[in-house]
N, C-alpha and C positions, 0 to 999 in steps of 0.2 A: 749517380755521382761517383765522379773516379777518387782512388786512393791518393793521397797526399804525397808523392812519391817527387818529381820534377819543378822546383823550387827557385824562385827568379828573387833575388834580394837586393835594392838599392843602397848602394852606397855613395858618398859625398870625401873618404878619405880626411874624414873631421875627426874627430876626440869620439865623438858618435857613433862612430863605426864598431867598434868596441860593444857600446852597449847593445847593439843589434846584433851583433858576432853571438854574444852571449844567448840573448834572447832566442834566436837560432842556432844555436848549439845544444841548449834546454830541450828544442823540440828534436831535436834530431835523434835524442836520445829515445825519444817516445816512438818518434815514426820511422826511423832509421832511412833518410832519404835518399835516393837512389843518386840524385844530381841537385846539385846549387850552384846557381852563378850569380856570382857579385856583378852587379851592374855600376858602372860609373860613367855620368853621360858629363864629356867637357864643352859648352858653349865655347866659341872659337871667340869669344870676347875676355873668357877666361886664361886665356892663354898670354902672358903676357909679351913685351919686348923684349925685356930680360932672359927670361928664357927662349924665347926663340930665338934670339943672337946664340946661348950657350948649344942648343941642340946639333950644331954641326959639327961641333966639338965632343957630343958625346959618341960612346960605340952603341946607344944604344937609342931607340925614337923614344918619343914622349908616350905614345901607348904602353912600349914595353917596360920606362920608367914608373908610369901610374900600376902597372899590374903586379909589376915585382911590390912593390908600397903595399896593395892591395894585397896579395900571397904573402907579407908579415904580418901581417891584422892575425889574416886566418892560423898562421901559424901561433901566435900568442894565444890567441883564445882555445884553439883544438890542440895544440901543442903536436903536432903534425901537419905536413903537408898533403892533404888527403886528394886521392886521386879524382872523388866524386866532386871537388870544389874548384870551378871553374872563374874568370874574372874576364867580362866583357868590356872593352872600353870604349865609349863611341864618342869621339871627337869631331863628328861632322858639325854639327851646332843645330841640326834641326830636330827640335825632339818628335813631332809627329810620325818621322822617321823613325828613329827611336823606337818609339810603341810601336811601329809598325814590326818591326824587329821584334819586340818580346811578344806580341801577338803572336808572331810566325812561330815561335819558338813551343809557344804549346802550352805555357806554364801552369800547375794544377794549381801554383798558388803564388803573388806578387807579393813582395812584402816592403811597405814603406814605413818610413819616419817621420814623424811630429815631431818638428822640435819645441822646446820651449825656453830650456833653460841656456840650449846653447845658444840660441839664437835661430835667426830666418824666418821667412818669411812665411814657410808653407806651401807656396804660390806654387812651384815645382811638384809636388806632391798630388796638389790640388787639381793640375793638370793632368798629371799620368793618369790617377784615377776617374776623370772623365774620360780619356781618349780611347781606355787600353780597352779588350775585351776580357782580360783574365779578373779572375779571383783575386781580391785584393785585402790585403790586410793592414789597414792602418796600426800602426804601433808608437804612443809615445813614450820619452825619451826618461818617463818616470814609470816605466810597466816592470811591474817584475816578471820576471821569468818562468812561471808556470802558468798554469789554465787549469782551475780548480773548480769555475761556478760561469759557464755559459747562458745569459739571458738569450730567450727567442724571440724574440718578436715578429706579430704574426697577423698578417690582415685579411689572408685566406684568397689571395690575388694568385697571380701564375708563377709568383715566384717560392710561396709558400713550402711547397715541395722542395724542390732541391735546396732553401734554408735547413728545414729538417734534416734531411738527406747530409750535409755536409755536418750541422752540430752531432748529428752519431756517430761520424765518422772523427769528428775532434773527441767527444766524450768515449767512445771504445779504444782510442789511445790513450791519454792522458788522463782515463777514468773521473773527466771532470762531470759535475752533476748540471744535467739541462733545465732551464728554469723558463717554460714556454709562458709567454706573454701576449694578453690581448689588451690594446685600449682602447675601451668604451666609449668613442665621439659619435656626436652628433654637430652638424653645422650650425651656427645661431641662427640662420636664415631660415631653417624649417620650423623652430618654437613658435614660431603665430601659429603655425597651422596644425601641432600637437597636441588636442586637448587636454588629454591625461598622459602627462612627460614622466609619470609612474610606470604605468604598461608599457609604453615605447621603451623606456628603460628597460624592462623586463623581455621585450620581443626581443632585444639587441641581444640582452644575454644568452635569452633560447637560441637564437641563429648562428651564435661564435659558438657555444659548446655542441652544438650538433656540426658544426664546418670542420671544426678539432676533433671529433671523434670520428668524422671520416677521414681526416688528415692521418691521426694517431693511429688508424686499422691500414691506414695505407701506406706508411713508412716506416710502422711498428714502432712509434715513440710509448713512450710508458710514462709520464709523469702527468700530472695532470695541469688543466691550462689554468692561470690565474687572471681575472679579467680586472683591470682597476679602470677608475673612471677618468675621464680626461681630463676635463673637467676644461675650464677655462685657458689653458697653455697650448703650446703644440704639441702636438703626438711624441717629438724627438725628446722633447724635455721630461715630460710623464715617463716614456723610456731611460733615461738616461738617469733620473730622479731614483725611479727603480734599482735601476743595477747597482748603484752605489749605497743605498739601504742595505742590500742581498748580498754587499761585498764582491758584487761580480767582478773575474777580470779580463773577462770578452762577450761583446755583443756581436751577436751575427743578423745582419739585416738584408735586406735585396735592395737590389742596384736604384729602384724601383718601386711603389706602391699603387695599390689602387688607384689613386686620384692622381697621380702624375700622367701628365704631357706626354706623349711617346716621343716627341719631337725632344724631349731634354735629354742630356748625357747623365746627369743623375737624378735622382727623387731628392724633393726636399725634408726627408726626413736623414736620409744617407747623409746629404750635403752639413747637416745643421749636425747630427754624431761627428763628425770628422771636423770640427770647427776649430777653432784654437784655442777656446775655451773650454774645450772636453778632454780628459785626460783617461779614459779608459779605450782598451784597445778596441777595434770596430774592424769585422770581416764583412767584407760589402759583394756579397754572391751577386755575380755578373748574370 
């Protein structure tokens, strides 16, 4: 897993923008980032008559009007205009495009917005994060600014490793404590056929704590795994239930689980963390 170093951040040029400035100023202090580029994608439906009647009038286009807007943000928050902080603007209106763009770009980490309180829909967000191949970090609009207690969550699937692999690499910066999670499902379809749902019980546990101890010797995690049981919910919720007990204030998940479709763009446990009912930040390893 590479270092957190080249840094793609969406922005919308809202009241918003602010509190993600922040959010990523927080981290930059920890990982000192080599490059950040603001992203602002404008739908050509955005654009209205108004201004495009004024645009021939200006000296300058509407990109370089969004970016200067965009280069004040940065400046209030970092109270410099730092040379590593770039502002992309793309106006074509096709977002697949778009992502096709920040895929090419390489980024070690994507960083989006939840809103809630300001508004939206999410829908924009919801897309990137299916389309894009980067690392992605959902962030809502009520997170504060540090990362003190990382939940893991952990199904011992292919994505398993490089989840660990990136929470060491958040917890050796920002010294936050990793808090690996396993939960304990069983399909209700298989209970006809489990006589004693005691032992099955018991196999489940033997099999995650021996999967995590190979995991733990092979990425050098050190903490120990906590298994809790499912129980009658979805796995996202048991998750989710968790980190807010624990005071977590990032979940890191894969794109992906065991039981997902290869054919879908995300897993339903990703999809259901990043809802609009969930308000703790969620890194979704591609």
């Amino acid at each position: 897993m590479k270092e957190l170093k080249k840094i793609g951040l969406f922005i919308d040029l809202s009241d918003l923008d602010e509190l993600l400035l922040h959010y990523i100023q927080k981290l930059d202090e920890k990982f000192d980032f080599k490059e950040l580029t603001l992203i602002h994608f404008v739908a050509l439906e955005e654009v209205s008559k108004e201004i495009g009647d004024m645009l021939p009038y200006l000296d300058k286009s509407l990109n370089e009007i969004l970016e200067e807007e965009a280069m004040e943000k940065v400046e209030t928050v970092f109270n410099e205009r730092k040379s590593s902080i770039k502002v992309k603007v793309y106006s074509g209106g096709q977002l697949d495009q778009l992502v096709e763009w920040v895929d090419g770009q390489k980024f070690d980490l994507v960083l989006l917005a939840k809103k809630s309180i300001h508004g939206g829909t999410g829908i924009f967000s919801s897309k990137v994060v299916r389309l894009t191949s980067s690392h992605t970090l959902f962030i809502p609009e009520t997170s504060k600014a540090s990362i003190q207690k990382i939940v893991l969550p952990l199904d011992f699937s292919d994505y398993s490793e490089d989840l660990a692999s990136m929470a060491k690499i958040l917890s050796r910066h920002t010294g936050a404590v990793i808090l690996p999670l396993h939960v304990l499902k069983v399909g209700m379809q298989y209970f006809p056929y489990i006589r004693k749902p005691s032992e099955f019980q018991e196999a489940l546990e033997k099999k995650a704590i021996s999967n995590y101890a190979k995991l733990k010797k092979k990425v050098g995690l050190e903490e120990d795994l906590e298994l809790i049981k499912g129980e009658d919910v979805p796995v996202s919720r048991s998750i989710y239930d968790y980190s807010i007990r624990k005071g977590a204030d990032l979940i890191v998940i894969g794109n992906k689980g065991k039981t997902d479709d290869d054919t879908l763009l995300i897993g339903s446990v990703a999809e259901r963390l990043i809802a609009s009912d969930k308000h703790l930040p969620v890194l979704i390893v591609k």
